[in-house]
C-alpha positions in Angstrom: 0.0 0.0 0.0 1.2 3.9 -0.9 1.7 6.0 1.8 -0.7 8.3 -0.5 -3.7 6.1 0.0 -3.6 7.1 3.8 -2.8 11.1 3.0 -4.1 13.8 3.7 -5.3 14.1 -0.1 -6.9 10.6 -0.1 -8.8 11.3 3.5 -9.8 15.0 2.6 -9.7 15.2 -1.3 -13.1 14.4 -3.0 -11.0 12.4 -5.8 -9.9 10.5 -2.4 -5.9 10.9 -4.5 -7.3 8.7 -6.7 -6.2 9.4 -10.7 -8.7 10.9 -12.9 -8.7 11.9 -16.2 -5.3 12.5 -18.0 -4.3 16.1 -19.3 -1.4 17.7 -21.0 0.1 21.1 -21.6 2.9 20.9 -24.4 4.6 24.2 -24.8 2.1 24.8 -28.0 -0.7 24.1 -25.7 0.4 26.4 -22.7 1.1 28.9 -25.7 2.1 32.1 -23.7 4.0 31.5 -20.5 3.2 34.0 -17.8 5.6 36.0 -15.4 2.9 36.9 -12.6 0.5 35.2 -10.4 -3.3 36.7 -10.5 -6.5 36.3 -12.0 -6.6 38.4 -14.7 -5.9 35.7 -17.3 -8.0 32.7 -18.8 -7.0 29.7 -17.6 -5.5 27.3 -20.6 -6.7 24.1 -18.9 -10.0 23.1 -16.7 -10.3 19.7 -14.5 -11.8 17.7 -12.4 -10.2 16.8 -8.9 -8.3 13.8 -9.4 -7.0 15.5 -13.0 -3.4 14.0 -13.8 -1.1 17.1 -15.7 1.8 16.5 -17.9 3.3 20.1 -18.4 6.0 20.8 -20.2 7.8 23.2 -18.5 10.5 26.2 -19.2 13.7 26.6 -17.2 14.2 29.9 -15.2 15.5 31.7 -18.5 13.0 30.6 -20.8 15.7 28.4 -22.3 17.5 31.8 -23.5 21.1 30.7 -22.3 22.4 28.3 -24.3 26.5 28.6 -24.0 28.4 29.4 -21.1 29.6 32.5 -23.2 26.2 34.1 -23.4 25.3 36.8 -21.2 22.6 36.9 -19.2 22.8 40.8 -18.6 22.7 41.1 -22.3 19.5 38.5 -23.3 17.7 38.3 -20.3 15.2 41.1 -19.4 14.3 41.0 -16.2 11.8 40.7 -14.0 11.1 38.6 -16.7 11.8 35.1 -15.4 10.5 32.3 -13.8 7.9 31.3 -16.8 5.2 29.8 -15.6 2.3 27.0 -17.0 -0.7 27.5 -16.3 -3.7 28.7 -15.1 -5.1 25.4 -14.6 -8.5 26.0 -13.5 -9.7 23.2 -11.0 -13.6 23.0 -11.5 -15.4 23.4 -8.2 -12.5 25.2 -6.0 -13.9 28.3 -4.7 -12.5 30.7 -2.2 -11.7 28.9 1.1 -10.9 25.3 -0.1 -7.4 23.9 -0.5 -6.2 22.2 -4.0 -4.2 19.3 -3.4 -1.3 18.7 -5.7 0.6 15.3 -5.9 3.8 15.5 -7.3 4.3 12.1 -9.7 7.4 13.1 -11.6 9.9 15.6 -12.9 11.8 14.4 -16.2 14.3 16.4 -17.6 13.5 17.2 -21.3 15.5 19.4 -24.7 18.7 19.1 -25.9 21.8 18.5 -23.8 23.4 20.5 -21.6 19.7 21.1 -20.3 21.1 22.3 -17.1 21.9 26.0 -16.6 23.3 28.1 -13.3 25.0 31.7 -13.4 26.0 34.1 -11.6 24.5 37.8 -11.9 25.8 41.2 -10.5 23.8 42.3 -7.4 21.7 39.2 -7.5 22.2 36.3 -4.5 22.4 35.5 -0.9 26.1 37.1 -0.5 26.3 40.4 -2.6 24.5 43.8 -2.4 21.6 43.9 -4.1 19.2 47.2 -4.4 17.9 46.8 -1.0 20.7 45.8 0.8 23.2 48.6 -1.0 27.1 48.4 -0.5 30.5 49.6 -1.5 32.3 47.0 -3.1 31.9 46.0 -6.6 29.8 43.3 -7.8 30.7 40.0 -8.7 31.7 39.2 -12.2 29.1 37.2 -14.6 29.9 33.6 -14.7 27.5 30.4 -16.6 27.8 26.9 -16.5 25.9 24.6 -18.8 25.7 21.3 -17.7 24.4 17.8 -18.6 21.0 16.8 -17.0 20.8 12.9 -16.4 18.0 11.6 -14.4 19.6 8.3 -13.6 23.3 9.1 -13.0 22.9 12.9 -12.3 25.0 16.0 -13.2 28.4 16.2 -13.1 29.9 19.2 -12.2 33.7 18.3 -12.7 36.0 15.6 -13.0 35.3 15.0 -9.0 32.0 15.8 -8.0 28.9 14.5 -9.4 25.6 16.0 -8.3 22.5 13.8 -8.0 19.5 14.6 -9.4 17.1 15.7 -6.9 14.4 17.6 -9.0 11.3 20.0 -7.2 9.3 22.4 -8.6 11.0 25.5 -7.9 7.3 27.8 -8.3 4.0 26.1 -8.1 1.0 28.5 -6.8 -3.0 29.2 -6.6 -3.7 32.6 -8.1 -4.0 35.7 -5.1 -7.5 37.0 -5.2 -7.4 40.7 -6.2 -3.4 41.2 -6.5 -1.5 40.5 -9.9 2.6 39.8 -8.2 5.6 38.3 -9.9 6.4 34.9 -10.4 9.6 36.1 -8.6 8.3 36.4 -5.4 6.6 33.5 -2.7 3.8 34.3 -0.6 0.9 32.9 1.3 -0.5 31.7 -1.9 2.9 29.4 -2.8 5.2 31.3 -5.7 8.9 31.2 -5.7 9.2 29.5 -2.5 12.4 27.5 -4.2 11.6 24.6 -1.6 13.6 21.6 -2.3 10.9 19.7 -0.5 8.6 20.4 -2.9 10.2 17.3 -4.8 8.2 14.1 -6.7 6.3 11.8 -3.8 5.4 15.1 -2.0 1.6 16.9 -1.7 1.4 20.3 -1.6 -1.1 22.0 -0.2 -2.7 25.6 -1.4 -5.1 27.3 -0.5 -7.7 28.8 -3.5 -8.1 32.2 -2.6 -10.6 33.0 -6.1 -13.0 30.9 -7.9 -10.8 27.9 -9.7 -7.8 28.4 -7.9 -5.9 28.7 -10.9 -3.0 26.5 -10.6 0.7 27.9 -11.9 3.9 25.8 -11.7 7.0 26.3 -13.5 10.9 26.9 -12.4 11.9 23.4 -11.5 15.5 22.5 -10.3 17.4 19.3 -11.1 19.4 20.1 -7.8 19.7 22.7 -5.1 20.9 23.0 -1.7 19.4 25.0 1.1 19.2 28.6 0.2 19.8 28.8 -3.4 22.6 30.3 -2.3 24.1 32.0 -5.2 20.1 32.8 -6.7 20.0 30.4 -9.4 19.9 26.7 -8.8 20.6 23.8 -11.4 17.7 25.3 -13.7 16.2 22.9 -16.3 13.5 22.7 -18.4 11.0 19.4 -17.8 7.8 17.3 -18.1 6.3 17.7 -14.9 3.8 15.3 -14.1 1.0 16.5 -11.3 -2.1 15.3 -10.0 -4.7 17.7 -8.9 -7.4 17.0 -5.8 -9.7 19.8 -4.3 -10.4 20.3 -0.7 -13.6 21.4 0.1 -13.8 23.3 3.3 -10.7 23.1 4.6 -9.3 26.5 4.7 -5.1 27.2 5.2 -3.5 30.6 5.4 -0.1 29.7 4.1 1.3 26.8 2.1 1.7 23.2 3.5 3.0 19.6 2.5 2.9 16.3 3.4 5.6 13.2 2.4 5.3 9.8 3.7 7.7 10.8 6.3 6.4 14.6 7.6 4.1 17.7 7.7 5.3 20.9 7.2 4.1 24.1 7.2 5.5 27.0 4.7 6.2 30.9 5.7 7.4 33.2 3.3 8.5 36.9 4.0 11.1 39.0 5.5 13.4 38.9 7.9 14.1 35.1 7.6 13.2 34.7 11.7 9.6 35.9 10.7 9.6 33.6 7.8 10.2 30.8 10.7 8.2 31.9 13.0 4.9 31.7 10.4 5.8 28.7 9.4 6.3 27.0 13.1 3.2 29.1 14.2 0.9 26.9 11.5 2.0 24.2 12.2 1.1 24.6 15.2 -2.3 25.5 15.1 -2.3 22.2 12.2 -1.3 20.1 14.9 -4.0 21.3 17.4 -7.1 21.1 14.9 -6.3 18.1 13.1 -3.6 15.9 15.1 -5.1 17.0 18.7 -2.9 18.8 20.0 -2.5 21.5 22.9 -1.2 24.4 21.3 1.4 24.7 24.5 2.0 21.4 23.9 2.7 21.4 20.4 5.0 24.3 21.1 7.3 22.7 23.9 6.9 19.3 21.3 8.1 21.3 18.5 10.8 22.5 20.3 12.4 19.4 20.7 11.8 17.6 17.4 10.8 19.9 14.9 13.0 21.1 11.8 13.3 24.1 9.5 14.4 23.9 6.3 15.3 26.8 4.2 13.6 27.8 0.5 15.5 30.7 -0.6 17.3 33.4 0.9 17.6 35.8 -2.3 13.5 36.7 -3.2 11.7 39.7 -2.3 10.4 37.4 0.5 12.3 34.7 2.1 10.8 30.6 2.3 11.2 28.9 5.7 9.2 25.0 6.1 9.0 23.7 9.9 7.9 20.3 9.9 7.4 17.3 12.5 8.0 13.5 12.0 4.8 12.1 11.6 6.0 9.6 14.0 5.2 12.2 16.6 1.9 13.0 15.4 0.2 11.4 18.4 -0.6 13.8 21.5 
């Protein structure tokens, strides 16, 4: 038996995580890739809960760096990045329910060296940038291109091989009124760069407008915790999704579930806030659905919970608390 058949998704979803009908969105299907999460776009796909989504998506860049001489200052025009699928429009989701979304694969797809991370002036976790302004010079531009392999990874040199660890960098619901870049994560998902938002996981957002209008895009083959540098191993794919709806089950803030923990998302600034909404929700998760004291849950969490970071480069920052589900049992 799946761990998904006891999930969250299963118990909750009114496709119980069961597979519906099967949907794809090619790039000549998606057609126009969008830069910013909102509403005020018609949604290329509808479904059913239980819908299973094969999108082809875009790397960070569009797919517009294709030598390790190119540069990025030069083709890129930012704050166009991030290009994002979607909206997919899940039939019945209105305002207060959570959509479900079960991750089933992420396949790397396009000509080799797929794989793409730089380095930009004023752009990552260790240089100025325009809101954190300072004297010394910024870094010089730098681009690798490097061979995607799902099975035997990415090789980086002659000594170090990566494995190939893919998420889905940006995956969202629209906001309700507000129109805001695919750059930036929120309590709506976005750019949260989570790496636990990997294949066998179930994310959790909550529909804030009629439809919920799924976007996902931005996946990494790799990254560690931070994105450190603000580009991870970008790469486009065909990522594989299966959508559930949530009636009446309302969250504030993104959450997940694996077979092995819950967590709960926080995304803004300073990075301690970013924690601290993230360990507050899951929280108050633990007390209305695991029966939990909230004091309890606290002093628990204290002793067994974990943080793991998203990004540390975005407008807002990504912090995920989670527990064991082993503990899960006031």
């Amino acid at each position: 038996m799946s761990w998904l058949e006891n999930s969250i998704m299963a118990r909750k979803g009114l496709a119980k995580g069961q597979p519906g009908a099967s949907h794809t969105l090619t790039e000549a299907e998606q057609g126009t890739y969008h830069y910013v999460y909102g509403p005020y776009v018609s949604p290329v796909l509808e479904v059913d809960p239980g819908a299973v989504v094969a999108a082809e998506t875009h790397d960070a860049f569009e797919g517009k760096i294709r030598h390790e001489t190119d540069n990025p200052l030069e083709i890129l025009n930012f704050p166009y990045l991030n290009p994002q699928n979607g909206p997919i429009y899940v039939k019945g989701a209105e305002k207060g329910d959570t959509i479900a979304i079960y991750i089933k694969s992420i396949v790397p797809r396009g000509e080799q060296p797929v794989g793409t991370t730089l380095i930009m002036p004023d752009f990552g976790g260790l240089v100025p940038t325009k809101d954190t302004a300072m004297l010394n010079a910024p870094l010089p531009v730098r681009v690798k291109k490097l061979h995607v392999d799902a099975q035997t990874g990415t090789k980086w040199n002659d000594t170090i091989t990566l494995p190939y660890v893919p998420f889905i960098g940006t995956i969202g619901t629209s906001p309700e009124i507000e129109a805001i870049t695919s750059l930036q994560p929120d309590y709506y998902g976005g750019n949260m760069d989570l790496p636990d938002v990997g294949v066998g996981a179930v994310v959790y957002l909550p529909v804030n407008t009629k439809g919920g209008l799924v976007y996902l895009g931005d996946c990494h083959a790799t990254q560690g915790d931070g994105e450190l540098c603000g580009v991870a191993l970008e790469h486009p794919t065909v990522t594989t999704i299966q959508i559930d709806l949530i009636k009446g089950w309302t969250i504030s803030t993104p959450r997940l579930e694996t077979e092995e923990f819950i967590m709960s998302i926080g995304s803004t600034r300073p990075m301690e806030d970013a924690t601290r909404m993230a360990y507050r929700d899951l929280i108050r998760w633990m007390a209305a659905d695991f029966g939990f004291d909230e004091i309890e849950a606290y002093m628990l969490l204290t002793q067994c919970g974990r943080v793991r970071l998203g990004n540390m480069v975005d407008p807002k920052y990504t912090m995920g608390a989670s527990i064991l589900k082993s503990y899960l049992k006031p």
